[in-house]
C-alpha positions as CSV (number, residue, x, y, z in Angstrom):
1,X,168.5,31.1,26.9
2,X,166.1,28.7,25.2
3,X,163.0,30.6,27.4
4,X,164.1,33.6,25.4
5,X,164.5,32.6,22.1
6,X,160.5,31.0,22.9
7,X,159.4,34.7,24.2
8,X,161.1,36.4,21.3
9,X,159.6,33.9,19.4
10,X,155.9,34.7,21.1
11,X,156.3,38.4,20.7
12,X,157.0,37.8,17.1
13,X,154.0,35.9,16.4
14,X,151.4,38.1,18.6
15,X,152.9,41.8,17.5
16,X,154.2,40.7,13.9
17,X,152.7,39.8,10.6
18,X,156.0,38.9,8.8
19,X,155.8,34.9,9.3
20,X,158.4,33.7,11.4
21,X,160.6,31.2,10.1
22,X,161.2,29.8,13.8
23,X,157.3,29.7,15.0
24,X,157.6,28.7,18.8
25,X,155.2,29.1,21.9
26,X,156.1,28.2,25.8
27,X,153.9,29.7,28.3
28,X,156.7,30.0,30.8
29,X,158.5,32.2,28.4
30,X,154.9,34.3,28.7
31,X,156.8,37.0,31.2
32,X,160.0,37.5,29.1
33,X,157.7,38.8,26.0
34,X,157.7,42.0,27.4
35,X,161.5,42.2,27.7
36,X,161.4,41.2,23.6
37,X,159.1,43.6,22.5
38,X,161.7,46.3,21.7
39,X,163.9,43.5,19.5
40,X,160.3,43.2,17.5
41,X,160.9,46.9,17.0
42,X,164.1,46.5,15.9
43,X,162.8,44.5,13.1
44,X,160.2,47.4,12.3
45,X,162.8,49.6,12.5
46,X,165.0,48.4,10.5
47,X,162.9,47.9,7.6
48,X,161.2,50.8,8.1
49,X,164.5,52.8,7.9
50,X,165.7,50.8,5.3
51,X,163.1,51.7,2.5
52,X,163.3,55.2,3.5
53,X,167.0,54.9,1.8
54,X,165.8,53.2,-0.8
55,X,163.0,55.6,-1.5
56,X,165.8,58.1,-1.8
57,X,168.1,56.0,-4.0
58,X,165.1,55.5,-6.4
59,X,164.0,58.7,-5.9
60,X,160.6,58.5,-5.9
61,X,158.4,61.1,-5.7
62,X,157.7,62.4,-2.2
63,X,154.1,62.0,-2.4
64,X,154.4,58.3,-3.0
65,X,157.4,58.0,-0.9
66,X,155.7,59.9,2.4
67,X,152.8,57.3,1.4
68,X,155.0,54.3,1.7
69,X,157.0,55.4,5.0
70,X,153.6,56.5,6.8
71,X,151.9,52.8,6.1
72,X,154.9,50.5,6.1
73,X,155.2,50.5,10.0
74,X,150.8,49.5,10.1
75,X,151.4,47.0,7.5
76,X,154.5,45.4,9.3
77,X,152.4,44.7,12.6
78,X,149.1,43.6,11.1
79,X,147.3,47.0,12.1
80,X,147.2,45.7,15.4
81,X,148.0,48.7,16.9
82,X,145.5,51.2,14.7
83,X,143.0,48.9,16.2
84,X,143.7,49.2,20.0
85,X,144.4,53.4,19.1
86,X,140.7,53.3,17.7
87,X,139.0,51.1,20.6
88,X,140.6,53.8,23.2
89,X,139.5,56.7,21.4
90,X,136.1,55.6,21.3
91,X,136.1,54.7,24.8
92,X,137.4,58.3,25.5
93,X,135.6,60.2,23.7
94,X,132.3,58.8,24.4
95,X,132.4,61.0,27.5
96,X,130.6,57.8,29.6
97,X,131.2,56.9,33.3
98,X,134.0,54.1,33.5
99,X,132.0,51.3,33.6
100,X,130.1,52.2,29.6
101,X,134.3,53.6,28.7
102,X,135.4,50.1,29.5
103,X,132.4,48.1,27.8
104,X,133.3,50.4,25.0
105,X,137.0,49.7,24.9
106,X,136.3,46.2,24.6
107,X,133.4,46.6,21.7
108,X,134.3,45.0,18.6
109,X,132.8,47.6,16.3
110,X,134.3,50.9,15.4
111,X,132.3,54.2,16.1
112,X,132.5,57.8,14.8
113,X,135.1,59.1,17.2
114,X,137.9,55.9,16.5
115,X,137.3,56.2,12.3
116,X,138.1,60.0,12.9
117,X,140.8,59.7,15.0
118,X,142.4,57.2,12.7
119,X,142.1,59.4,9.7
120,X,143.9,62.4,11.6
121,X,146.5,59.8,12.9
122,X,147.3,59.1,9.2
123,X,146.8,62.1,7.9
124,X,149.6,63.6,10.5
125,X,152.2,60.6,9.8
126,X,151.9,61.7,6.0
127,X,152.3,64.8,6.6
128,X,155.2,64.3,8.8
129,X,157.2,62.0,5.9
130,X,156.2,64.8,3.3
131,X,157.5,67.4,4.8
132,X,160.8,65.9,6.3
133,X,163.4,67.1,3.9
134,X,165.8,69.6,5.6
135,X,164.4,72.7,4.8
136,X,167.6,74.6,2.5
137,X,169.2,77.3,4.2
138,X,169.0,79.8,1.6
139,X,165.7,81.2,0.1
140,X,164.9,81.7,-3.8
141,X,165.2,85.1,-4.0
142,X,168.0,85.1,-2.6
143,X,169.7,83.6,-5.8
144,X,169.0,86.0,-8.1
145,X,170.5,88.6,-5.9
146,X,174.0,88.6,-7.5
147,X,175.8,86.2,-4.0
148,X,179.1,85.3,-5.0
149,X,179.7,81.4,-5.9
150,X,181.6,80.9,-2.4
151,X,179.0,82.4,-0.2
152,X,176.4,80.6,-1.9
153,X,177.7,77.2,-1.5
154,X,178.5,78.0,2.3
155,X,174.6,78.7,2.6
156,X,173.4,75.5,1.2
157,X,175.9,73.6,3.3
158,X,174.7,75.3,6.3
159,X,171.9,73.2,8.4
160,X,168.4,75.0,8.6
161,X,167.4,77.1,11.3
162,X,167.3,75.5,15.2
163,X,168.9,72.6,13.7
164,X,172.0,71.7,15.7
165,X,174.6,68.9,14.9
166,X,175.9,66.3,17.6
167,X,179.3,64.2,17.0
168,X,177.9,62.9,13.7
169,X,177.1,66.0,10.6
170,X,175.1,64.1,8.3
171,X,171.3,64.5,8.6
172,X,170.6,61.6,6.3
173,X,172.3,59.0,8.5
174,X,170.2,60.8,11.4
175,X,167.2,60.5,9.6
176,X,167.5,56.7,8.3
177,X,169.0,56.0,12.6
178,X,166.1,57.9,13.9
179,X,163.6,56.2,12.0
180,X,165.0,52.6,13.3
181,X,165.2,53.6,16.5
182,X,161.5,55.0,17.1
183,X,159.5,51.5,17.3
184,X,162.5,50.4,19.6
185,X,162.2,53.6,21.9
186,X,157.7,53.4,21.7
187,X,158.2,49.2,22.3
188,X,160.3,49.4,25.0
189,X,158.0,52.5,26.6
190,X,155.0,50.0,26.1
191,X,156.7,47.2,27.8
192,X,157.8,49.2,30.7
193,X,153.9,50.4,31.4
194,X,152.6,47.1,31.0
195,X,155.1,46.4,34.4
196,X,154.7,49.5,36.1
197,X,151.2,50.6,35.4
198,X,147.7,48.4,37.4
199,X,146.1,46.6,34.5
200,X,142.8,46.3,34.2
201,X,140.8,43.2,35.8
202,X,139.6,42.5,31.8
203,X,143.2,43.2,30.2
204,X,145.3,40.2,28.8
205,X,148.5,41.6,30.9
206,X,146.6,41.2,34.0
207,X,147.9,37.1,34.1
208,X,151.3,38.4,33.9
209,X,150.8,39.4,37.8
210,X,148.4,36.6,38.5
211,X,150.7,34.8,40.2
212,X,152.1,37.5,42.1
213,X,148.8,38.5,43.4
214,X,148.2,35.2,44.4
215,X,150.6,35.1,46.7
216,X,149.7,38.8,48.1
217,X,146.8,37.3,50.2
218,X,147.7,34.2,52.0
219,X,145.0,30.8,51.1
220,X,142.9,29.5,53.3
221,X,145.1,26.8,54.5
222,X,146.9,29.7,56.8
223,X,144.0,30.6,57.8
224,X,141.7,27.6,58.6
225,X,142.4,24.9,60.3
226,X,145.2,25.3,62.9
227,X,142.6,27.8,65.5
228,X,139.9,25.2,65.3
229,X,142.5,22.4,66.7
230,X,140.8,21.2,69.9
231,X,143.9,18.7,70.2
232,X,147.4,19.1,70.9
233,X,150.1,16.6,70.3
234,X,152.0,15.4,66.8
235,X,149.1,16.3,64.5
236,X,149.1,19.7,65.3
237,X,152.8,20.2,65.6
238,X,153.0,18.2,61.7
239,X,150.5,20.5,60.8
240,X,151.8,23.9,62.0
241,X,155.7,23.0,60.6
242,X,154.0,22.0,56.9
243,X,152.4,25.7,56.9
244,X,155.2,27.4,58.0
245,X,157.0,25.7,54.9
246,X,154.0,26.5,52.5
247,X,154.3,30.3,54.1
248,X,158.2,29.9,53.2
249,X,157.6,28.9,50.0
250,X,155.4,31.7,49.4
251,X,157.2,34.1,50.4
252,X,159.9,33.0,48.5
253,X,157.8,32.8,45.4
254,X,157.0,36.3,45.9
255,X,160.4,37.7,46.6
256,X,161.0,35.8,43.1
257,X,158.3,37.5,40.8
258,X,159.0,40.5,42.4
259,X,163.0,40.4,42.0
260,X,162.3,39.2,38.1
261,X,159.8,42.1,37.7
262,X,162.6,44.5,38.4
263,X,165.1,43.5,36.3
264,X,162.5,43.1,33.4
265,X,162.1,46.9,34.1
266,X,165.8,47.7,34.7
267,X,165.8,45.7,31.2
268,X,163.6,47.9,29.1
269,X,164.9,51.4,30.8
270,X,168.1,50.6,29.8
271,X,167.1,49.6,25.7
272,X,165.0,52.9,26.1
273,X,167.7,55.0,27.5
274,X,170.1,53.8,24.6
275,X,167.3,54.0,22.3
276,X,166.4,57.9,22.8
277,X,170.3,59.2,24.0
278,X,172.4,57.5,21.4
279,X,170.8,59.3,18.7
280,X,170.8,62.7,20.6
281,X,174.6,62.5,21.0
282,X,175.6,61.4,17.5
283,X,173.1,63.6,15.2
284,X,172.0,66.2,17.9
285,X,168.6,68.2,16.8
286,X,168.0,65.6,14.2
287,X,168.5,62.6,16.9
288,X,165.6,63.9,19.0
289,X,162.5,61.7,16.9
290,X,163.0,58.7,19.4
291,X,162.9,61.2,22.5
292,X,159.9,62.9,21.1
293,X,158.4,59.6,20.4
294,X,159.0,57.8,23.9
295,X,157.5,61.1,25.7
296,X,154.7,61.3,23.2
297,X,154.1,57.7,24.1
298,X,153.9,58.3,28.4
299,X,151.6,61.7,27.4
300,X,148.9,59.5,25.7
301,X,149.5,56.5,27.6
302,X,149.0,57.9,31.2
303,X,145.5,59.9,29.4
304,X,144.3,56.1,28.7
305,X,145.3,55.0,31.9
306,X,144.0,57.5,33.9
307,X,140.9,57.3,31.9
308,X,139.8,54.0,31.6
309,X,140.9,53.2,35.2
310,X,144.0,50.5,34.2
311,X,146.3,49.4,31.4
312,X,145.7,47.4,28.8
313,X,146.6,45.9,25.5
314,X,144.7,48.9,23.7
315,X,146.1,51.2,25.6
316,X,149.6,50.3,25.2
């Protein structure tokens, strides 16, 4: 338990720039931080959805409002992950073979493509927070058209077009649950592809396997040494039992990383498959953000991936 609290405690400090009141660092909690990352978006999330209510209970004015929701997730992580968007859309768009697209990715400096990429990315989450309010059922002219005080209230209290309810009617609670739950649903999406997806040689997540490709090839020691013999007798015997116990032990090892891998990833599909459905089932229609958000992940993900020839930090 204490390994977790240490990986919970790394993801905090690496994805996070709210201090942590409980700074801690272990590098053999290194392979759990992937497991945290969607708890980190729980944090995100639930700020994030909390000042959307209170936006509403001050009501402030939807320009400000959409302002505040659009940044608050960028300010919460440090803009850590504006960064890696506009270091893979440079790479991307430069249209280069994949060794210039990597050297690019890995650039320090901002080009054209990533400053206008970054402008349309905000420019789309503003518009997105400004434009959320349900949109009424009735139209304007529709009030000065003599409808009786019954039928007009049954038309306001009717959910807009398309819009369809789950176990749960209230599309503010959807709204305020939906917005927790997306950096949950995109975390645990980014954890999963770090696991399932080659990294590249260069990326950070590479050491997270490094043990496990160690053991792939077997060392030198099963290799060398026991052909060249030219003796028989106790030496060689002692030698051939102590590399059958190192090849044992390796392929225990293995079995080991391997077993742990998949239940890291039997993990994180479970958090994202509570993270997207849940929602879904209580608010219907209005429950889908997380879905939409986990697939629009994969979509852009897998175009990095498949164009910069691995995963990486950026990238995810």
């Amino acid at each position: 338990m204490k390994q977790w609290f240490y990986a919970f405690s790394m993801a905090w400090g690496m994805f996070l720039a709210i201090p942590n009141p409980f700074p801690k660092w272990d590098e053999a909690a290194r392979e759990r931080m992937l497991v945290c990352l969607p708890f980190v978006g729980v944090i995100v999330g639930g700020i994030w959805a909390l000042a959307a209510w209170f936006t509403g209970l001050i009501a402030l004015p939807r320009a400000v409002a959409a302002l505040l929701l659009a940044a608050l997730p960028w300010l919460l992580t440090g803009f850590i992950h504006l960064d890696g968007f506009s270091d893979v859309c440079d790479a991307m768009l430069s249209r280069r073979d994949l060794p210039e697209r990597q050297r690019i990715l890995k650039d320090p400096h901002c080009g054209a493509f990533g400053v206008i990429c970054l402008v349309l990315l905000i420019l789309a989450q503003f518009a997105v927070f400004f434009s959320a309010e349900q949109t009424p059922a009735v139209r304007p002219e529709q009030l000065m058209t003599g409808v009786s005080p019954d039928k007009l209230a049954e038309m306001l209290s009717a959910p807009a077009r398309g819009v369809r309810f789950g176990l749960v009617p209230n599309p503010r609670l959807a709204l305020l649950i939906s917005i927790g739950l997306i950096p949950v649903a995109v975390r645990a999406c980014a954890g999963l592809a770090v696991l399932s997806l080659r990294p590249m040689k260069t990326s950070q997540y590479a050491a997270l396997g490094a043990a496990e490709a160690e053991t792939a090839e077997p060392p030198e020691l099963k290799t060398e040494g026991v052909a060249d013999l030219s003796y028989r007798g106790k030496k060689k015997a002692k030698d051939e039992a102590a590399e059958t116990d190192e090849n044992a032990e390796l392929g225990s090892e293995k079995r080991l990383l391997r077993r742990t891998k998949r239940v890291h990833i039997l993990a994180l599909s479970l958090i994202l498959a509570a993270a997207v459905i849940a929602p879904a089932v209580l608010f219907g229609t209005l429950g889908l953000a997380p879905a939409a958000a986990a697939l629009g992940y994969w979509l852009f993900a897998f175009i990095g991936y498949r164009n910069l020839g691995g995963m990486n930090g950026d990238i995810s």
